[in-house]
N, C-alpha and C positions, 0 to 999 in steps of 0.2 A: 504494500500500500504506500500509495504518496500522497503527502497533505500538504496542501497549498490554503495559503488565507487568499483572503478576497484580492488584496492588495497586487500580491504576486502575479495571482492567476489573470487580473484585469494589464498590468503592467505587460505581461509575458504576449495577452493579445493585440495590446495597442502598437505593441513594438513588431510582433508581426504587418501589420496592418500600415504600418509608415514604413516599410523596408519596402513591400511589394512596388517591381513585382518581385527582387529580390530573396532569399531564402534568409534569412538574420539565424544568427546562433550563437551561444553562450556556455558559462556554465553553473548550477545550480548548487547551490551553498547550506547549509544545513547540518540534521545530526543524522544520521542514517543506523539501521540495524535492521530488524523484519520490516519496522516501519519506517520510511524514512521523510523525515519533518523539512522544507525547503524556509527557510529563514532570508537565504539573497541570491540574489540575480545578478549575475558578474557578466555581460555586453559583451563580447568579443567579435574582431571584424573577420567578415565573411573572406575566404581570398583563395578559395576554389576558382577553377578555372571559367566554369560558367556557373555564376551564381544563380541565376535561376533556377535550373535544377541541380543544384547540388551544394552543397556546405565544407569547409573547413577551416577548421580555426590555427594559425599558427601556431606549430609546435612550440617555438617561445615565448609566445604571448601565453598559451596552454601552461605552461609550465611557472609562469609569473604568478598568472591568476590562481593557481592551486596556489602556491606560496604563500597569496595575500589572505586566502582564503584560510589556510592553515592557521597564518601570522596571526588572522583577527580571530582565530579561537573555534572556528569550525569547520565541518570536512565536508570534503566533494558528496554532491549528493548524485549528482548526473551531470546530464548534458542537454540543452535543449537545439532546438532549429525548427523553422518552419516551412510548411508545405503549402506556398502561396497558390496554386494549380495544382497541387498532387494530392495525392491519394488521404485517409486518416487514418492510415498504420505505418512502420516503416516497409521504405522501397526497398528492394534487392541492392541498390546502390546502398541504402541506411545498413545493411545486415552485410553486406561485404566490406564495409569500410568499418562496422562495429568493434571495437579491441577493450573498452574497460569491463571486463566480466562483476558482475553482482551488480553493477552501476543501472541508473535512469536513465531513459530515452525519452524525452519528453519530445513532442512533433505537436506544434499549432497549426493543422490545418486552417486556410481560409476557403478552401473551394465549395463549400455551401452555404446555404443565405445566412447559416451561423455557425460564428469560429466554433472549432471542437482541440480540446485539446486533452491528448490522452498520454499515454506514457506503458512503457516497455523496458521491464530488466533484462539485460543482455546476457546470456547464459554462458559464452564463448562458442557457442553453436547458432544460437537461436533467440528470438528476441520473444519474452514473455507477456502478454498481458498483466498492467498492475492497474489495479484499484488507482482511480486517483479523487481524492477528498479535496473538498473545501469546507476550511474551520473558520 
């Protein structure tokens, strides 16, 4: 399960929503264990080769952000991106580029009259369905 307060979950779509038609993605900050609680939203730039369909966040900028995330006292909870024209689960592109295993995959769909935003722990095989709350 993942739980999002309002704030997060509204933030997470608006920020999809001003990237389009772009893919935006970040990484999600929190306390994590079976359930894992998302507390902040860390921005990171998109710099995959065609952002539209597709995402990736610089390995150093990757590597900064866990830091700061560490430094201010809490651990990676996932990773999010969004699916301004695509699908509301991940693509074969999301499941072959996947590598933090136990981790979130959060995806904000915008391709129907209303955002959906779900989320998948990545197993090292396979991406799971998680539960996602709002508190």
């Amino acid at each position: 399960m993942l739980v999002f307060s309002r704030e997060v979950y509204d933030m997470l779509v608006s920020r999809a929503r001003r990237g389009r038609p772009d893919e935006i993605c970040g990484i999600l900050a929190g306390s994590r264990d079976e359930r894992a609680e998302v507390g902040g939203v860390y921005h990171a730039e998109n710099v995959a080769a065609d952002t539209r369909t597709n995402y990736e966040i610089d390995p150093e900028e990757q590597l900064a952000v866990m830091d700061r995330i560490e430094t201010d006292g809490s651990e990676v909870v996932g990773f999010y991106h969004s699916h301004p024209m695509g699908p509301d689960a991940p693509s074969e592109t999301d499941a072959a580029d996947a590598t933090w295993d136990g981790y979130s995959y959060v995806i904000v769909s915008l391709n129907g009259s209303h955002p959906f935003v779900g989320s998948w722990r990545w197993t090292g095989e396979a991406f799971e369905p998680e539960v996602v709350q709002l508190r």
